[in-house]
DOFITI-464592 format. One line per 5 residues: number of its first residue (from 0); for each residue x, z, y of C-alpha. Coordinates in steps of 0.1 Angstrom, whole numbers, always signed. Each point is the difference from the previous one (the first is absolute). Layout:
N
NUM) X/Z/Y ~ ...
! end
This chain:
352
0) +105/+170/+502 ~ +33/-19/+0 ~ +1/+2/-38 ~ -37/-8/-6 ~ +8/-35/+26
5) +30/-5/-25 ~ -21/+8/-30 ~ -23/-28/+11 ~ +25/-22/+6 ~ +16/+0/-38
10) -32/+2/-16 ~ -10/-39/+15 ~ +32/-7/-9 ~ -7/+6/-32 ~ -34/-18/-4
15) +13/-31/+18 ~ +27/-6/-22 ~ -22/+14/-32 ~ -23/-27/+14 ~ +24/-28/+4
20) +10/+2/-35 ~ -33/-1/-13 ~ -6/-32/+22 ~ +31/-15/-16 ~ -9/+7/-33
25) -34/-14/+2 ~ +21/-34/+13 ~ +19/+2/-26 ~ -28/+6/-23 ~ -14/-29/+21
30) +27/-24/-4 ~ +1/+4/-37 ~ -25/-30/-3 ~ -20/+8/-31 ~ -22/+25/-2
35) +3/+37/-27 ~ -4/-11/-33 ~ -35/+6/-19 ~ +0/+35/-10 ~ -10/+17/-39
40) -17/+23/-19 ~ +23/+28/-16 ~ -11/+20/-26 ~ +12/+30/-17 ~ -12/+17/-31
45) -2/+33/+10 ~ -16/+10/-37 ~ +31/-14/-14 ~ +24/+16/+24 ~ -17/+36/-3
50) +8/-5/-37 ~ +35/-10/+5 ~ +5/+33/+19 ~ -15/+22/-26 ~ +18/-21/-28
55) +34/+8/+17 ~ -11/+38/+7 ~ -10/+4/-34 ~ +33/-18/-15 ~ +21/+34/+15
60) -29/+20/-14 ~ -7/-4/-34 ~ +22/-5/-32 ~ +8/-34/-6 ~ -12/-4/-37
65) -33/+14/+15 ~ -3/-27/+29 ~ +10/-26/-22 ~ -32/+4/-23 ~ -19/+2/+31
70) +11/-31/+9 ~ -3/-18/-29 ~ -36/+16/-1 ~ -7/-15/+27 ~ +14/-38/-3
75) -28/+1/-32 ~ -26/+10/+21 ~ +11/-23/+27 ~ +1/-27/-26 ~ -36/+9/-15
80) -16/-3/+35 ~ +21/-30/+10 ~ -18/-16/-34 ~ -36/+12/+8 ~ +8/-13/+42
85) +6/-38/-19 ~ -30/+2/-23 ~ -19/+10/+33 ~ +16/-24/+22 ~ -10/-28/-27
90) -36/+9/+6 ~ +0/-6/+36 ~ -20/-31/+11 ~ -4/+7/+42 ~ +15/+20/+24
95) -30/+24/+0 ~ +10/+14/-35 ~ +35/-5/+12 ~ -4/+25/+25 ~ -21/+25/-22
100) +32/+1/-21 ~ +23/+16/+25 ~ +9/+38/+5 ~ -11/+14/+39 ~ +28/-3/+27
105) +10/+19/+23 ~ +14/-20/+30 ~ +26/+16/+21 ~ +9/-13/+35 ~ +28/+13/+24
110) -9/-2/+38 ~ +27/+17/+21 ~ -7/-9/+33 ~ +19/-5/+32 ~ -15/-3/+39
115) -12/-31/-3 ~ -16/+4/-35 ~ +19/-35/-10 ~ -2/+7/-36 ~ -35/-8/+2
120) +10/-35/-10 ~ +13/+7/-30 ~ -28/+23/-11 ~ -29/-22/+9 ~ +19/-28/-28
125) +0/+32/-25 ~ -35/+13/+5 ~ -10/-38/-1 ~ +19/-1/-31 ~ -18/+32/-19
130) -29/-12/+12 ~ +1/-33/-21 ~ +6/+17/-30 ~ -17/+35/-1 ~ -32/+11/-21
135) -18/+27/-4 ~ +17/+32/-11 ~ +33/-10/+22 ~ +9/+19/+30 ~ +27/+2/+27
140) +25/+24/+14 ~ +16/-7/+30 ~ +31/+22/+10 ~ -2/+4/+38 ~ +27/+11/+23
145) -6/-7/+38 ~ -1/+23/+37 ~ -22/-30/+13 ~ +6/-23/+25 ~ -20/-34/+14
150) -33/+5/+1 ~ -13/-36/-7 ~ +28/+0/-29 ~ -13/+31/-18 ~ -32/-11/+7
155) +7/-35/-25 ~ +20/+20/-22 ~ -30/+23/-6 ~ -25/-30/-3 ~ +22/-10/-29
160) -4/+30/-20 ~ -38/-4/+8 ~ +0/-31/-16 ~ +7/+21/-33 ~ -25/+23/+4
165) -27/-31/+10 ~ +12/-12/-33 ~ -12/+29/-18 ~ +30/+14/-9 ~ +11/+38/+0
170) +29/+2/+22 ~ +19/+32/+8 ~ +27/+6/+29 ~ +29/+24/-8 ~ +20/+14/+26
175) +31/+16/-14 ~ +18/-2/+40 ~ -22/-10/+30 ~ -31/-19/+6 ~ -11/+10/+35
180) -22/-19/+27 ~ +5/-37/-9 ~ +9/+12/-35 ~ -26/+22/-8 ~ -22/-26/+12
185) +9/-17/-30 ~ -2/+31/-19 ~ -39/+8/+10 ~ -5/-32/-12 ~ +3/+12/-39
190) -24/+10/-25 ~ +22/+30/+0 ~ +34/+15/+18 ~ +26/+21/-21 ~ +26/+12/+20
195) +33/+26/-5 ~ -5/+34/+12 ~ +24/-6/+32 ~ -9/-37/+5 ~ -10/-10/+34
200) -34/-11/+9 ~ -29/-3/+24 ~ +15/-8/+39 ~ -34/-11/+6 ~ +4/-12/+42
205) +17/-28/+15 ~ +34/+6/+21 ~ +18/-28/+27 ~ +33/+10/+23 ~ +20/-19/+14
210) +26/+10/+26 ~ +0/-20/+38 ~ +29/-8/+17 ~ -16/-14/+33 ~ +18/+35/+19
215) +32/-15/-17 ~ -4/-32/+11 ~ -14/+3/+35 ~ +34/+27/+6 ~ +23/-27/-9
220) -21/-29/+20 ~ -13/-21/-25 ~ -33/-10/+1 ~ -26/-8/-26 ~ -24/-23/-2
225) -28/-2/-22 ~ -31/-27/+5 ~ -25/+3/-22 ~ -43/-15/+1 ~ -29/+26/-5
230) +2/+32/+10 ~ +9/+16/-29 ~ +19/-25/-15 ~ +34/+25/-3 ~ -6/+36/+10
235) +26/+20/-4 ~ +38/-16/+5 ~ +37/+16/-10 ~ +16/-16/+31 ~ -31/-3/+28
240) -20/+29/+17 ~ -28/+14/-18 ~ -30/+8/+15 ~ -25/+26/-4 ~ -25/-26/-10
245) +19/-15/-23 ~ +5/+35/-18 ~ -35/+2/-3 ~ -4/-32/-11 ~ +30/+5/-30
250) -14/+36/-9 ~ -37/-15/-4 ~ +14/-25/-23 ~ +17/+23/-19 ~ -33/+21/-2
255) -18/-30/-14 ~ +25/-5/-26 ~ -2/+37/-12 ~ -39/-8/-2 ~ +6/-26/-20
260) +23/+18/-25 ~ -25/+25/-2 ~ -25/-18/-9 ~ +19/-19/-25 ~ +10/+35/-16
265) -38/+8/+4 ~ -10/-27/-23 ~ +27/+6/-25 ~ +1/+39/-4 ~ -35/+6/+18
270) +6/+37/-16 ~ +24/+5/+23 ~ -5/+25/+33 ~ +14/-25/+29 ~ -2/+18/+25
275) +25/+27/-18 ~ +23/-22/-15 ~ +2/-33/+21 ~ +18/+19/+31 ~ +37/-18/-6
280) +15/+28/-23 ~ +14/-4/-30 ~ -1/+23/-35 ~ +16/+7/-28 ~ -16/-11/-35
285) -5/+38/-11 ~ -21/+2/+34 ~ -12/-32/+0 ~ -19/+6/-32 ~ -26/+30/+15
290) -4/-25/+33 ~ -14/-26/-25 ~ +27/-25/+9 ~ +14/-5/-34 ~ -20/+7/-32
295) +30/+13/-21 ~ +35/+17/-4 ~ +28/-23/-16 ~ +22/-26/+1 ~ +2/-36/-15
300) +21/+11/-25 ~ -30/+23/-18 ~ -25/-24/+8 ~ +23/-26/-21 ~ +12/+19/-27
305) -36/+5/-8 ~ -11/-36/+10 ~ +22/-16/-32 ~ -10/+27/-29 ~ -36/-21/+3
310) +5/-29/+18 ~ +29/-28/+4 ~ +15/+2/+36 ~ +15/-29/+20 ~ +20/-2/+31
315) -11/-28/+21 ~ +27/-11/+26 ~ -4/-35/+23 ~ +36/-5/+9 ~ +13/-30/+24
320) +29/-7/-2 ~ +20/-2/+37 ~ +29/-25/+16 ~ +31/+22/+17 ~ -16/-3/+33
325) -36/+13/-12 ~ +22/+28/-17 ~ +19/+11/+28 ~ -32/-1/+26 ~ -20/+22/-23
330) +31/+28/+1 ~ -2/-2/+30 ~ -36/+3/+7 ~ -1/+29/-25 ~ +29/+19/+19
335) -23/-7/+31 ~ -30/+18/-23 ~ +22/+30/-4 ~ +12/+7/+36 ~ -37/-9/+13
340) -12/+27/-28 ~ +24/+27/+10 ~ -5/-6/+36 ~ -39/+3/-7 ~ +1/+28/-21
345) +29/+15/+15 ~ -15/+41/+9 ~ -39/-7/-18 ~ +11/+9/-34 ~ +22/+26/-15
350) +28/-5/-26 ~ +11/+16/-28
! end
């Protein structure tokens, strides 16, 4: 018991002096004066870069004479179609025929998401981006890696890749890690899921812990106070005594919320048996896939290397760029994302 008292002890330690630095980071961030500059688009031509790779496979493949005619076969074609895209372009007289003119795209977004799904800023400036600019015969690929986290977070991150589907767009989610509870909220959100055959996904329930120290405290004579108006207005407390009421209260909360996320599931997958699969536990793809949780076996890697033999494929990153302070107070928050992630899923899910 001694230890456990100890134990307690060094752990609030911790998360007081984890806390203070946060708090003088955002002061610092504070004190900077002028706000993050305005972010921008990246975009990468994955087309191109799949045919660098295969250019520099095939240069310790094939004889050198060999290659050399290839390539020089290829700068005339190159040429020839470069020629017949001016005469085109010289016929344009609106946008509409502009548009016509174009190849399909395939849009490719990364969303790897911490606890408080903040990347959500960033991908509603791409998916307002795509939006602007796709027609019909484009789709979008987002690569999703996330265990979940805040429920009102993953709930605006998913209403952003809904916007894509509103728009008409085929989008498809591939999972090549983890995309459980807030992530595969995203995830059901998708024309289609494609996930690897030991990628995480479903964790279909809502989870909350938090330990109380009020024993602790009360031990060592220090009181707490805590005044709040309404009777439900704070329930449970990591430092005053919990009730019994105030368990119920917290638990039917939590119950709501898992109605909620069912429902939401319902309406995006309404295929899916809910009462079998939206229990909290987690699968693999490979047994994911008979559950109707995912609609393929793969990874992004297939899906791409297919996606530019008929269509050009674009990476589409919104990147802000960050003073010092922001920098250092994002580390820090992420480091918070990993020990809270561990801690959480510390004995739920096996390793390998």
């Amino acid at each position: 018991m001694e230890f456990l008292l100890d134990y307690g002890l060094f752990l609030a330690k911790v998360l007081t002096f984890a806390v203070a630095v946060i708090v003088v980071l955002i002061i610092a961030k504070s004190a900077g004066g002028k706000q993050s500059q305005k972010g921008e688009l990246e975009i990468t031509n994955l087309t191109e870069k799949h045919k660098d790779l295969v250019h520099s496979m095939e240069s310790h493949l094939y004889d050198e004479a060999a290659l050399k005619a290839r390539d020089k076969a290829d700068k005339k074609a190159e040429k020839t179609k470069a020629k017949e895209a001016k005469n085109e372009a010289k016929k344009m007289t609106d946008t509409a025929t502009l548009e016509q003119s174009r190849k399909p795209h395939v849009f490719v977004l990364d969303f790897k998401g911490s606890i408080d799904a903040r990347e959500v800023a960033a991908l509603r400036e791409e998916v307002t981006a795509i939006l602007a600019v796709a027609k019909e015969g484009d789709e979008v690929l987002v690569r999703l890696e996330s265990g979940g986290g805040m429920v009102h977070a993953y709930g605006l991150a998913s209403s952003q890749l809904d916007r894509i589907k509103q728009a008409g767009i085929p989008l498809t989610a591939a999972v090549d890690k983890v995309a459980a509870s807030g992530g595969y909220m995203m995830a059901c959100v998708a024309d289609k899921i494609v996930a690897a055959p030991f990628a995480v996904v479903g964790s279909i329930g809502v989870i909350a812990q938090l330990p109380n120290f009020n024993k602790l405290l009360k031990k060592h004579d220090i009181e707490f106070e805590q005044l709040t108006a309404g009777e439900f207005k704070r329930t449970l407390t990591m430092f005053g005594e919990n009730t019994d009421k105030a368990r119920e209260k917290f638990v039917s909360e939590l119950e709501e919320t898992h109605t909620l996320f069912k429902d939401f599931i319902a309406d995006h997958r309404p295929s899916l048996d809910l009462e079998k699969v939206a229990t909290g536990e987690h699968w693999f793809g490979n047994q994911a896939l008979p559950l109707g949780l995912i609609d393929s076996i793969g990874t992004s890697d297939d899906y791409l290397v297919s996606a530019v033999k008929e269509k050009d494929v674009l990476g589409v990153r919104y990147v802000q760029r960050k003073k010092l302070a922001e920098k250092l107070a994002g580390a820090s928050a992420e480091a918070l994302d990993r020990v809270l992630l561990k801690w959480i899923s510390r004995g739920q899910r096996p390793i390998v």
